[in-house]
Steps between C-alpha positions, in 0.01 A plus 500: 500500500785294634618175345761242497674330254710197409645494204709135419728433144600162505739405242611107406813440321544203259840450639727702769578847357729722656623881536126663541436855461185629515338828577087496639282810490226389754516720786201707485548917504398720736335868345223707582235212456697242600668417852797138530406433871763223499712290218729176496657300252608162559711290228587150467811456479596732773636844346604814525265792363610817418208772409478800318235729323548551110418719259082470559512502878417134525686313757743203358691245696817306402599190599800295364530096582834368433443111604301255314140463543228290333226757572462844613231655727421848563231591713370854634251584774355884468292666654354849400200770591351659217251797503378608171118649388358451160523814309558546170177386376366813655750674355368833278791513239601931495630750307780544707577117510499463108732818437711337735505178354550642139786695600895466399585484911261166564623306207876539603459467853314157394665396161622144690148441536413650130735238279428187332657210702581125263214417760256740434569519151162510318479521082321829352217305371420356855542790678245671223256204577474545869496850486217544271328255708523636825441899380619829530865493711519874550315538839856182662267407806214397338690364201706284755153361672349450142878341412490290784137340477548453138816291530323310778199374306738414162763284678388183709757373783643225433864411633560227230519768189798689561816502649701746745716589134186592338477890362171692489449465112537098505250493783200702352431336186514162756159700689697299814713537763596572853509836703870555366316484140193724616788761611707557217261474211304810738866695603592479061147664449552763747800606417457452110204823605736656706378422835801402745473182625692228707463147619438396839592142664368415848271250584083492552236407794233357341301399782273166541203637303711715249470500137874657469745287275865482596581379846645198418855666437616893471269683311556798237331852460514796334554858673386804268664866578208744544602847552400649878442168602809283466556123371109330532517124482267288216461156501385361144499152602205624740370766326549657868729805681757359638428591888540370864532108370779579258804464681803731299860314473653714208456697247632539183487518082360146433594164661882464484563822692327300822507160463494321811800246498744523210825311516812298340628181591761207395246164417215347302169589514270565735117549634324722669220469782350805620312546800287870586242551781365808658373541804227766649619624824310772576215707342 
C-alpha cells in the first residue's frame, strides 16, 4: 500500500519571540516493511535544516531561527510503500523461541527495551491488577495479544483526560486517555514481565468506513521483541496489529525519545494547531 502524507505544526506566539531552535522527528523510516518513496520539509520562517539519525535510528531535523517571528510553521509531505502480512496471531509460540527468550543473551542484547522509563512507570499493585486479569504471561505472544485487548476494553479515548506530561501510572487509575496513554501503560506491563518492548510513533490510515482511532494527529504503538521473528507491532488503542495502515516514524523507549517537534525559544507563550491527513495512493 502506498500513501501520502501531510503533516502541518502551526505554532502562534503571544508576542514576537526570537532565537528558535528546534529539532522535528517526522520523517518516516525506511526498513524491511517500510519503503520513504519521497520526503520534504518546509518551515516558516525560512531555515536551514541540518539532519542526523540518533541513538534509535529515527531521523531528526534541526532548524535554528535567529529573527523574530510571531508564529512558526512546519509542514512535511511523505510519502511511503509499506508491505507487511498479519502474522503473529498465527503464531505457534516454541520451545526453541521460549529458551531463547529466557536466556542471559536476549535480555542484554534488549535491556533498553527491558527498563522502567518515568513514562512507563507503573506501581506494583497495578501492574499485579492487570496481570492477574489478563492471565498467564509465560507463553510473551499470547500474553501481549491478551495485554493488548485487555488495556483496550479498560481505557476509553478521550483526548481531554490527559496531557502529553502524563506517566503510565497517573493515566490508568483515570480508565482514559489517548494512544500515547494506551502505549506506555502496555510497554510498563511488558517489560515489568520481562518481555522487551518499545514505542512506536508514525501516523494511521483509517479509511472512510474505518473504526480505527487516531488519525487526527501522530499516533503511538507498541512493538514487542519475539524471538525468530523480530519487533511485531500492537496497537492497544485498536486492539489491532499494527500492519500496512500504520505508517513507522521512530522508535524508541516511551514518548520523549521520538517526539515529533521539541524546541527552545526567547518569548511568551504560545499555541499549537496541528494538521495530519493521509492519503491512499495505491492498493
Amino acid at each position: 500500500m502506498k500513501f501520502q502524507i501531510e503533516h502541518t505544526n502551526t505554532f502562534y506566539y503571544e508576542n514576537f519571540v526570537d532565537q528558535s531552535m528546534n529539532h522535528i522527528r517526522l520523517k518516516p523510516r525506511t526498513d524491511e516493511c517500510q519503503r520513504l518513496l519521497a520526503y520534504r520539509t518546509e518551515i516558516t520562517p525560512n531555515s536551514l535544516i541540518k539532519e542526523h539519525i540518533d541513538l534509535w535510528g529515527n531521523h531528526v531535523e534541526t532548524f535554528f531561527i535567529p529573527e523574530k517571528h510571531e508564529h512558526l510553521t512546519v509542514r512535511t509531505i511523505s510519502t511511503v510503500s509499506i508491505q507487511k502480512s498479519p502474522f503473529i496471531r498465527m503464531i505457534h509460540t516454541s520451545q526453541e523461541m521460549i529458551n531463547i527468550f529466557y536466556s542471559e543473551l536476549f535480555k542484554r542484547h534488549y535491556l533498553a527495551y527491558l527498563n522502567e522509563t518515568p513514562y512507563t512507570f507503573l506501581y506494583k499493585e497495578q501492574i499485579e491488577e492487570i496481570v492477574n486479569a489478563v492471565g498467564d504471561p509465560s507463553d510473551p505472544i499470547r500474553f501481549s495479544l491478551d495485554l493488548m485487548a485487555y488495556i483496550n476494553q479498560s481505557i476509553y479515548y478521550d483526548t481531554g483526560v490527559t496531557h502529553v506530561n502524563t506517566k503510565a501510572y497517573e493515566s490508568w487509575p483515570l480508565k482514559g486517555g489517548v494512544c500515547q496513554d494506551y502505549a506506555h501503560i502496555m510497554i510498563g506491563v511488558l517489560r515489568a514481565k520481562g518481555i522487551p518492548a518499545r514505542y512506536v510513533s508514525g501516523y494511521l490510515y483509517v479509511g472512510e468506513d474505518s473504526a480505527l482511532i487516531g488519525d487526527a494527529a501522530t499516533h503511538a504503538w507498541v512493538e514487542v521483541m519475539v524471538p525468530g521473528i523480530g519487533w511485531v507491532g500492537l496497537d492497544p488503542t485498536n486492539n489491532v496489529e499494527a500492519l500496512e495502515q500504520h505508517i513507522r516514524i521512530g522508535t524508541g523507549r516511551d514518548y520523549a525519545d521520538v517526539s515529533p517537534l521539541q524546541g527552545v525559544y526567547r518569548g511568551g507563550g504560545q499555541n499549537l494547531d496541528v494538521k495530519v491527513s493521509v492519503t491512499l495512493l495505491d492498493n
